[in-house]
N, C-alpha and C positions, 0 to 999 in steps of 0.2 A: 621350629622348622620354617622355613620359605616358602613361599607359596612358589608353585610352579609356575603360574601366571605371570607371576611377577618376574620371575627370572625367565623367562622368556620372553617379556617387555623389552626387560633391560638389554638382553643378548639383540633384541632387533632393533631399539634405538644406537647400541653401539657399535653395529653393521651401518645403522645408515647413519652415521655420525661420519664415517672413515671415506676418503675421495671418490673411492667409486660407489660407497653407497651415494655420494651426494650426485656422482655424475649419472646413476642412475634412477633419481625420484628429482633430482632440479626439472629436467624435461617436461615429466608427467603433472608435476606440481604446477610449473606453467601452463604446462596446455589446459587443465582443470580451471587456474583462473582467468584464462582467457575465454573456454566453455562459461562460466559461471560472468564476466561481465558480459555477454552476449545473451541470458539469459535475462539478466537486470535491466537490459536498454530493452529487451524486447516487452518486458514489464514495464517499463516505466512509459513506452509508448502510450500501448494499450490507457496505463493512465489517464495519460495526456489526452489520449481520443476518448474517451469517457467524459472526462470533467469537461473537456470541451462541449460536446452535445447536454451536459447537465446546466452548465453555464448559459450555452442558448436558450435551451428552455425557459431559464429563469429571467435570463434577459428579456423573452418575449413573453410572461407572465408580467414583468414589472412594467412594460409598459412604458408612461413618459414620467413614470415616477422619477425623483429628482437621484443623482447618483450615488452610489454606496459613498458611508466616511467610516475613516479608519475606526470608530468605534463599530460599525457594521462589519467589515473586514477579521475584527479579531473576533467578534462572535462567532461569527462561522469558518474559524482556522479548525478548529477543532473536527470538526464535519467533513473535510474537505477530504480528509485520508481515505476515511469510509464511502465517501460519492463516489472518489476516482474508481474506486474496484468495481462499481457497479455499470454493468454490459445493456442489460434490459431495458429498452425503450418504456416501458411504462414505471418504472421502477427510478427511474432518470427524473423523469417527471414530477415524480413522488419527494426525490430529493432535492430537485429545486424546488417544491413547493414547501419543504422543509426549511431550507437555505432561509427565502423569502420570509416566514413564517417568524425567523429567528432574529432576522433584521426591522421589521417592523413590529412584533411586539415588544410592551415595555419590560417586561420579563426574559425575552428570549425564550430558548427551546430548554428544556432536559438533557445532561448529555447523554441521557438511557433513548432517547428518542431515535437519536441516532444509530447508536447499538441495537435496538430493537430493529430498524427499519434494514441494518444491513445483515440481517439475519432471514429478512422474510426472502419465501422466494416472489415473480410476480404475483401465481396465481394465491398464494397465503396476503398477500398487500389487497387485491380484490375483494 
C-alpha cells in the first residue's frame, strides 16, 4: 500500500511543476530570497561591528608591540567566527585578550578555549 503522505507529495510537486504552479511560487520564492539576503547583510554587519570593537581592544591591549605575522594570523582565523558574534562590551575584551594570548604564546590557545568563552554569558566570564 502507498502511503498517503507520499502521494500527496507527489500530487503537490506535480501541481507546482505545471506553468502556473511555477508562475505562482517563482514570485514568493524570490521574494523569500531576497527576505533572507537582507537578513545575511544585516548579520554579517553586526559582525563586522563586533570584531571591529574586539580588534580595537586588542590593538590597545598590544600596545607598541611589533605587528601580527602571518603565522599569528592563522592562529587566530579559527577564533575569529566565534569573536564576531560576540555584542558584550566586557566579553569583547575577554576575546581579545584571548586573540592576544594566542599570538604570543609558544603554544597558542585550545580551540575548546574558544568554544568555552562563546558560551559564557558576561556575568558567568566574571
Amino acid at each position: 500500500m502507498v502511503d498517503s503522505n507520499l502521494m500527496a507529495g507527489a500530487t503537490i510537486v506535480t501541481a507546482l511543476l505545471t506553468e502556473a504552479g511555477k508562475k505562482l511560487v517563482t514570485p514568493v520564492a524570490e521574494q523569500l530570497g531576497l527576505a533572507l539576503g537582507d537578513l545575511a547583510g544585516i548579520y554579517r554587519y553586526y559582525q563586522n561591528e563586533n570584531l571591529g570593537k574586539v580588534f580595537t581592544k586588542w590593538a590597545e591591549a598590544r600596545g607598541e608591540k611589533p605587528p601580527l605575522t602571518q603565522d599569528d594570523i592563522r592562529k587566530v582565523l579559527p577564533l575569529l567566527r566565534l569573536a564576531a558574534d560576540q555584542s558584550d562590551d566586557d566579553l569583547q575584551a575577554r576575546w581579545a585578550a584571548l586573540l592576544e594570548h594566542t599570538v604570543t604564546s609558544e603554544t597558542g590557545s585550545l580551540p575548546s578555549f574558544g568554544q568555552t568563552l562563546s558560551q559564557l554569558t558576561a556575568e558567568e566570564a566574571k
